[in-house]
C-alpha positions in Angstrom: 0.0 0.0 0.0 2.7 2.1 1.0 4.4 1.6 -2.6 0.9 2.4 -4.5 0.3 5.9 -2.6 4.3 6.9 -3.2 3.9 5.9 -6.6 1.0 7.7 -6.7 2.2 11.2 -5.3 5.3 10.9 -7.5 3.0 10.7 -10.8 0.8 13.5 -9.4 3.9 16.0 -8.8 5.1 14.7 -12.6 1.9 15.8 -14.0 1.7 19.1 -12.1 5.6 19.8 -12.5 5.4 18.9 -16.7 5.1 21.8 -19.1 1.8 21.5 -20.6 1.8 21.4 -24.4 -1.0 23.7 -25.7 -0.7 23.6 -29.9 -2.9 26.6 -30.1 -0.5 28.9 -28.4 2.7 27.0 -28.9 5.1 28.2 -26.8 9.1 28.1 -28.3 10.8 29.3 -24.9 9.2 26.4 -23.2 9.8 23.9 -25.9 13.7 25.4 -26.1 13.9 25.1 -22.5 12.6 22.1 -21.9 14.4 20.5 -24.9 17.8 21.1 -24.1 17.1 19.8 -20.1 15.5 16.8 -21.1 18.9 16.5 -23.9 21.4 17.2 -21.4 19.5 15.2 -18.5 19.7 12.1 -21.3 23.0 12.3 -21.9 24.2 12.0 -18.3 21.7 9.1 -17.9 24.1 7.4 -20.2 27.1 9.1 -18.7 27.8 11.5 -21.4 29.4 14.8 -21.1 26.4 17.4 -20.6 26.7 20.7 -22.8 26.7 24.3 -21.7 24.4 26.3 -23.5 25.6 29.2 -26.3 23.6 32.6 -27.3 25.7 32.6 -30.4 24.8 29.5 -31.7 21.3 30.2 -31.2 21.1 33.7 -32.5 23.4 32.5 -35.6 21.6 29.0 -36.2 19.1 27.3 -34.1 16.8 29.7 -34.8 17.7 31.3 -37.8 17.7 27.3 -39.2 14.4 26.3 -37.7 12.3 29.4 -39.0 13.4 29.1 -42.4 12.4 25.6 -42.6 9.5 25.6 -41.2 8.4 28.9 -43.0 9.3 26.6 -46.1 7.1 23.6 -45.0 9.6 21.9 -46.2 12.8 19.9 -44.0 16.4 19.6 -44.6 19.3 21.1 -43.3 20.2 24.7 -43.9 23.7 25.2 -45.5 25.7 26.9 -42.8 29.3 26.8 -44.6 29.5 30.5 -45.4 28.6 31.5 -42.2 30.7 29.1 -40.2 33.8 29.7 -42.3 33.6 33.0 -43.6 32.0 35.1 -40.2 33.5 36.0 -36.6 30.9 33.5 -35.5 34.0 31.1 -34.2 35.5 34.2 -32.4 31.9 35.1 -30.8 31.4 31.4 -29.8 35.4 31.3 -27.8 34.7 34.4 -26.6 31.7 33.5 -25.1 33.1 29.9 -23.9 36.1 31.7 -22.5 33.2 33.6 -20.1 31.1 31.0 -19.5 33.6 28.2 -19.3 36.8 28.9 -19.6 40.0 26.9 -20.9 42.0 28.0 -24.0 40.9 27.6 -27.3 43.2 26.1 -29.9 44.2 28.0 -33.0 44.6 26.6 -36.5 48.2 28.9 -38.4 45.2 30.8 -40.1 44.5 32.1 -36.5 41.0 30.5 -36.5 39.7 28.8 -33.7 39.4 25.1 -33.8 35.8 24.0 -33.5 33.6 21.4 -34.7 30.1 21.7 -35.2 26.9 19.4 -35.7 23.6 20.0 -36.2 20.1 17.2 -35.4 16.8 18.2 -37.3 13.3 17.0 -36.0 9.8 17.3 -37.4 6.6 15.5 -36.3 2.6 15.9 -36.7 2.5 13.7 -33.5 0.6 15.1 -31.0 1.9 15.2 -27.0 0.5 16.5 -23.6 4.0 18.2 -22.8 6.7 19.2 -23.9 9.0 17.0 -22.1 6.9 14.1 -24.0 7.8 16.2 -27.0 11.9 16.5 -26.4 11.8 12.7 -25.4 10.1 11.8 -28.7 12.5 13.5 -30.6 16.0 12.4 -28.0 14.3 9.0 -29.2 13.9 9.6 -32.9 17.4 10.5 -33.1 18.5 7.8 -31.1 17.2 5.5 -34.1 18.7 7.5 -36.8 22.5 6.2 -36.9 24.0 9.7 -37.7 21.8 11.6 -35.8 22.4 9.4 -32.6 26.6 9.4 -33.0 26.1 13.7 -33.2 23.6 12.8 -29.9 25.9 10.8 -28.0 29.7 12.1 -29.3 31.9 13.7 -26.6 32.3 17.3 -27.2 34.7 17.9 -23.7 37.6 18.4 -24.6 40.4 19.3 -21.5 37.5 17.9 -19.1 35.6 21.6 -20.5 32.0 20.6 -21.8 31.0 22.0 -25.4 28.0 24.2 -26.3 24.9 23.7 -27.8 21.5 25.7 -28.4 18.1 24.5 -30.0 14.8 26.5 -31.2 11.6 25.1 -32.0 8.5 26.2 -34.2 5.0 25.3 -34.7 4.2 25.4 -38.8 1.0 26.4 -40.0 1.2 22.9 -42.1 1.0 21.2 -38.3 4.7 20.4 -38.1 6.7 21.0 -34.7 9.9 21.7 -35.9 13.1 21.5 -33.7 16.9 22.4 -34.8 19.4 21.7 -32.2 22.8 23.1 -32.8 26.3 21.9 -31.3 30.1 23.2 -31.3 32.9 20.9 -29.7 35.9 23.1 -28.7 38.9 22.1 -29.0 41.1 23.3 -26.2 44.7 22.8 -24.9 
């Protein structure tokens, strides 16, 4: 009996603790949030390094990525060459590492920084009650996908310093929830 009421009380502070998912007024800054806990919160599950979030990534990719798509109703993956190679992006990102991590960033002779970066796409007309449902369908759906899981479960610590990541979400008006979740491994000496 004791067993049935705690399991009980834990599934009634799950419910009331979980983001509820509303598809009329879809909320991104929930979804966001929520996505990258339940991702980092996976990944230690299966002792992983967890990631440290970046406002350059986001601002530069995530979300720039997951509106275009999803204004397109269509789904691939942006091309993100010109602006990862030919931008300050790399210098924003070890700036911003250097204040919210720390460590020093290795240089390539062009004077570049040496970073790596990844990128997962999601889409689904599945329909959940929250949004942690939502992030754990699509943790899940990558899991299944060979190259998304090895860019879902690669190291990106490098000098025991985590990487970064970011992700943004949208609701299309074709019915789609959309998620882009953006990564940069480091390399640091």
């Amino acid at each position: 009996m004791k067993y049935i009421l705690s399991l009980l009380s834990s599934l009634l502070v799950f419910i009331c603790l979980s983001q509820q998912l509303n598809y009329t007024h879809f909320n991104s800054k929930d979804m966001d949030k929520t996505m990258l806990k339940e991702f980092n919160e996976y990944r230690s599950s299966l002792n992983l390094d967890t990631l440290a979030y970046s406002d350059e990534l986001f601002t530069t990719f995530s979300k720039p990525n997951c509106v275009e798509v999803t204004k397109s109703l269509s789904f691939y993956h942006p091309d993100i060459r010109n602006t990862w190679f030919n931008t300050d992006l790399k210098f924003r990102i070890a700036k911003e590492s250097s204040v919210k991590i720390g460590g020093k960033i290795i240089s390539h002779s062009d004077g570049t920084y040496w970073m790596d970066t990844y990128e997962n796409a999601f889409r689904t007309t599945r329909r959940f009650n929250t949004y942690e449902e939502l992030a754990e369908y699509a943790i899940y759906s990558w899991s299944i996908s060979d190259g998304h899981r090895e860019v879902q479960m690669m190291s990106y610590m490098t000098m025991g310093l985590p990487g970064m990541f970011s992700c943004h979400s949208e609701l299309g008006t074709n019915g789609y929830v959309y998620i882009y979740i953006n990564f940069v491994k480091i390399h640091r000496m």
